[in-house]
N, C-alpha and C positions, 0 to 999 in steps of 0.2 A: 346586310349579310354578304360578304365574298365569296365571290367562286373561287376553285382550288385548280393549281395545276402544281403536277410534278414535271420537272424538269431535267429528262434524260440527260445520262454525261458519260463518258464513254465506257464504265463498266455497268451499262443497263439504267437504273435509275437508284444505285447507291447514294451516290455524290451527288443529287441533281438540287434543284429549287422547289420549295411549294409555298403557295400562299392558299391557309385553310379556307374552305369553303362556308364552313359551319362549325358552330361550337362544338368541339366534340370530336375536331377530327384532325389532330396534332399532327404536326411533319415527322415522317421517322429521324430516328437518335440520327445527328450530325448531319442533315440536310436545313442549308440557310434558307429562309425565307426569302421572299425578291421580289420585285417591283412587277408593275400589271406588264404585258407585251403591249409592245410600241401599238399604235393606236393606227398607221400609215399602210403597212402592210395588209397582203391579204391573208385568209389564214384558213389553214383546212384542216376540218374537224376529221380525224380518222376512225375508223371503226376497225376493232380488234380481229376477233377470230370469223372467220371468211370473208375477208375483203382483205387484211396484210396475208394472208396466211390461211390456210386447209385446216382444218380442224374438225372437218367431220367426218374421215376413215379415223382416228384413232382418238383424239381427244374428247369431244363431243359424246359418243359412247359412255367413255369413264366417268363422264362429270353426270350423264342423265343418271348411269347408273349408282353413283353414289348419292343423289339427289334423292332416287329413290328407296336407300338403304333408309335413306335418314328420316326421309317422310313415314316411310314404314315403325322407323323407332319411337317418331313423335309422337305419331298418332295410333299407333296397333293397329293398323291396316296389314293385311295380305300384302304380297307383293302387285298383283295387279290392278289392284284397290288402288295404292299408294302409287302407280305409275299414271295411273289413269287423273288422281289429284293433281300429282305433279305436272302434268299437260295440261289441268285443266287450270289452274293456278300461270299457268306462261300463259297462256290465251285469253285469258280474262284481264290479269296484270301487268305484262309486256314480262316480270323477272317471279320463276316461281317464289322467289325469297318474299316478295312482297305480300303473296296469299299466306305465308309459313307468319311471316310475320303481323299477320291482318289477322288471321283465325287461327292461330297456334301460340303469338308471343313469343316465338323463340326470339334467341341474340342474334345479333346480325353477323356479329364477327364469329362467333360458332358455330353459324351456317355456313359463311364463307368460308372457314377454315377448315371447315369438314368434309366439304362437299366438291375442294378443289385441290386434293392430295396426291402432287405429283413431284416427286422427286426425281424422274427422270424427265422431267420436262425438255431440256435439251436432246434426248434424241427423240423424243415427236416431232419438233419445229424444225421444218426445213429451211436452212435458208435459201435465198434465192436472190442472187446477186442481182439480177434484173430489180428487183424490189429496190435494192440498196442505192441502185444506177438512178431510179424512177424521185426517188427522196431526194439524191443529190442534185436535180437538175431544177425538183421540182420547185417555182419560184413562192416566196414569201412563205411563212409560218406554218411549221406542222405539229400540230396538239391529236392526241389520241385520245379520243372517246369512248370508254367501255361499259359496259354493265358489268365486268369480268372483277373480279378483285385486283387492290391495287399489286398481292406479292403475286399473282400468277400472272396477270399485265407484264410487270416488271420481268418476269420468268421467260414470257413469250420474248419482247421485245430484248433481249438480250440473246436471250437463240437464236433469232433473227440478224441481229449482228446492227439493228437502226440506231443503236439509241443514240449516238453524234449526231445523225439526222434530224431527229425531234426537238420541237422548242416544248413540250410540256407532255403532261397527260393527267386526264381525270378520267379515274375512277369510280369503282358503286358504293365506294367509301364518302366520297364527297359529294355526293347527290342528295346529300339532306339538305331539308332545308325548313325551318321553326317544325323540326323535332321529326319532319316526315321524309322516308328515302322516297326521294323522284327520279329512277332511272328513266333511260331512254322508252318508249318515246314523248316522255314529260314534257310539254310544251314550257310550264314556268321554267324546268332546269334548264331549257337548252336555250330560255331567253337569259338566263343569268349567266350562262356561260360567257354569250356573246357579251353581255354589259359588261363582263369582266374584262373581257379586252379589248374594250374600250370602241370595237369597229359599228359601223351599219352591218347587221344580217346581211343584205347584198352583199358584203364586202367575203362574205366566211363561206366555205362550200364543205356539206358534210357527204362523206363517202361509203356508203353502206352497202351490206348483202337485205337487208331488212327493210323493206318497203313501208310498213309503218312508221319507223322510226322516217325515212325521207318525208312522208308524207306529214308528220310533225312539225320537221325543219321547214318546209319548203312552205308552209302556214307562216311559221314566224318569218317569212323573206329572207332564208337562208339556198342558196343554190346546193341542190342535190345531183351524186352522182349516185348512180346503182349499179353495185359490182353483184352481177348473175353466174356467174359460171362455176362458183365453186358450191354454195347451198341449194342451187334451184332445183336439180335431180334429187338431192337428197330430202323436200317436203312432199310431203302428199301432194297429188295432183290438183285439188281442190283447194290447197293453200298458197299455189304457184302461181306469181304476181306476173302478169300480161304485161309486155312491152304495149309503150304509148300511152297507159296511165298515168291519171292526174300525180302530182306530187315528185316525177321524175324531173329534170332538166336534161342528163346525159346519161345514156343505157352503153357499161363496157361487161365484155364478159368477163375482165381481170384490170387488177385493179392498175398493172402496168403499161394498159391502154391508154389509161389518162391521159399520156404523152400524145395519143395521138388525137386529143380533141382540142375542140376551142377555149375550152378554160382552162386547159394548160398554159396558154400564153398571156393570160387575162389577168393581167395586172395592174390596181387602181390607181389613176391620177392619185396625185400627192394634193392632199389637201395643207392649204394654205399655210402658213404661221402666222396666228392672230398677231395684228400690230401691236406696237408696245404704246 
């Protein structure tokens, strides 16, 4: 079974590349498939909403709250019945979709598209030319990693202005795998990621506001960064991950610091060309 990336092109991830993850999870109309990423480079797994980008004055909101219109619809819950599932569903399963889906059977794609209805997406997402500066310098392969859907990913990352930046992106679309969704922080998904592109875990560094999700990676021998400064005020006190924790490698408060640590410059010998 293959792992999937879409691959960004300069209007967002229109035009871009996928190769499917799993059965079931076709490339959008006029997007060519393409070959696995070069196997030499190093390569950084991104994380979407608060680590490129703020999304919890205005976006994060919208999405809990349709989240919880919809759990309310499933299941006849009150509203604070259903807000209370709905939290309790992310903390038990890292993606409330996976409790909806575990004890409800809902569709996944009906969730996702239900539950992520923005049509003004472009004026929530700020861009921030620093961001844009931080990609362009940043050396070897940048794939984005989301639990977010693949049209509101593609929504984000086109407000943002990166998508020439990026060599790919997976989605909570292509996180299945023999028929079960494994979002973050699934250790077999984000070993299959890496086998898709062909590197050592050492080789890939994933970048998160989400400490669970690093402390996943950093099991499978992938190097973790922890961007703190845009989520960490906004969890309860008692959910707030302590600097020096197992499962970090590099603590920035934004994700445009990267530049200024040691694996910014941390580029892997070239492994050999087997003789002929």
């Amino acid at each position: 079974m293959k792992a999937a990336f879409r691959r960004p092109a300069r209007a967002g991830l229109a035009h871009g590349r996928v190769v499917a993850l799993a059965p079931g999870n076709a490339p959008a109309r006029g997007v060519p498939r393409a070959n696995p990423l070069p196997a030499r480079r190093p390569v950084w797994l991104l994380d979407l909403d608060n680590t490129l980008h703020d999304a919890v004055a205005d976006i994060m909101p919208r999405i809990n709250r349709a989240m919880t219109d919809y759990v309310m619809q499933t299941t006849g819950l009150d509203e604070p019945q259903a807000s209370a599932l709905r939290s309790a569903y992310w903390r038990r399963y890292g993606a409330t979709l996976l409790g909806m889906v575990r004890h409800h059977s809902v569709d996944v794609h009906h969730f996702l598209r239900e539950t992520h209805p923005f049509p003004d997406l472009h004026r929530l997402v700020r861009r921030d030319m620093r961001l844009m500066h931080l990609l362009r310098r940043l050396p070897g392969r940048k794939v984005v990693v989301t639990n977010a859907p693949a049209a509101y990913a593609a929504g984000v990352i086109a407000a943002l202005g990166i998508g020439p930046m990026l060599d790919g992106m997976v989605a909570i679309e292509q996180m299945q795998f023999a028929g079960r969704l494994l979002p973050k922080p699934s250790r077999p998904m984000l070993r299959k990621v890496v086998a898709r592109l062909g590197l050592h875990p050492t080789r890939c560094v994933l970048v998160e506001d989400t400490v669970d999700n690093l402390r996943a990676a950093r099991h499978c021998g992938v190097k973790t960064v922890w961007v703190s400064g845009i989520a960490y005020r906004a969890r309860p006190v008692w959910l707030r991950p302590r600097r020096g924790q197992r499962g970090i490698d590099v603590h920035v408060r934004s994700v445009v610091q990267l530049a200024r640590t040691p694996l910014f410059g941390h580029v892997p010998s070239p492994v050999p060309e087997p003789r002929p």
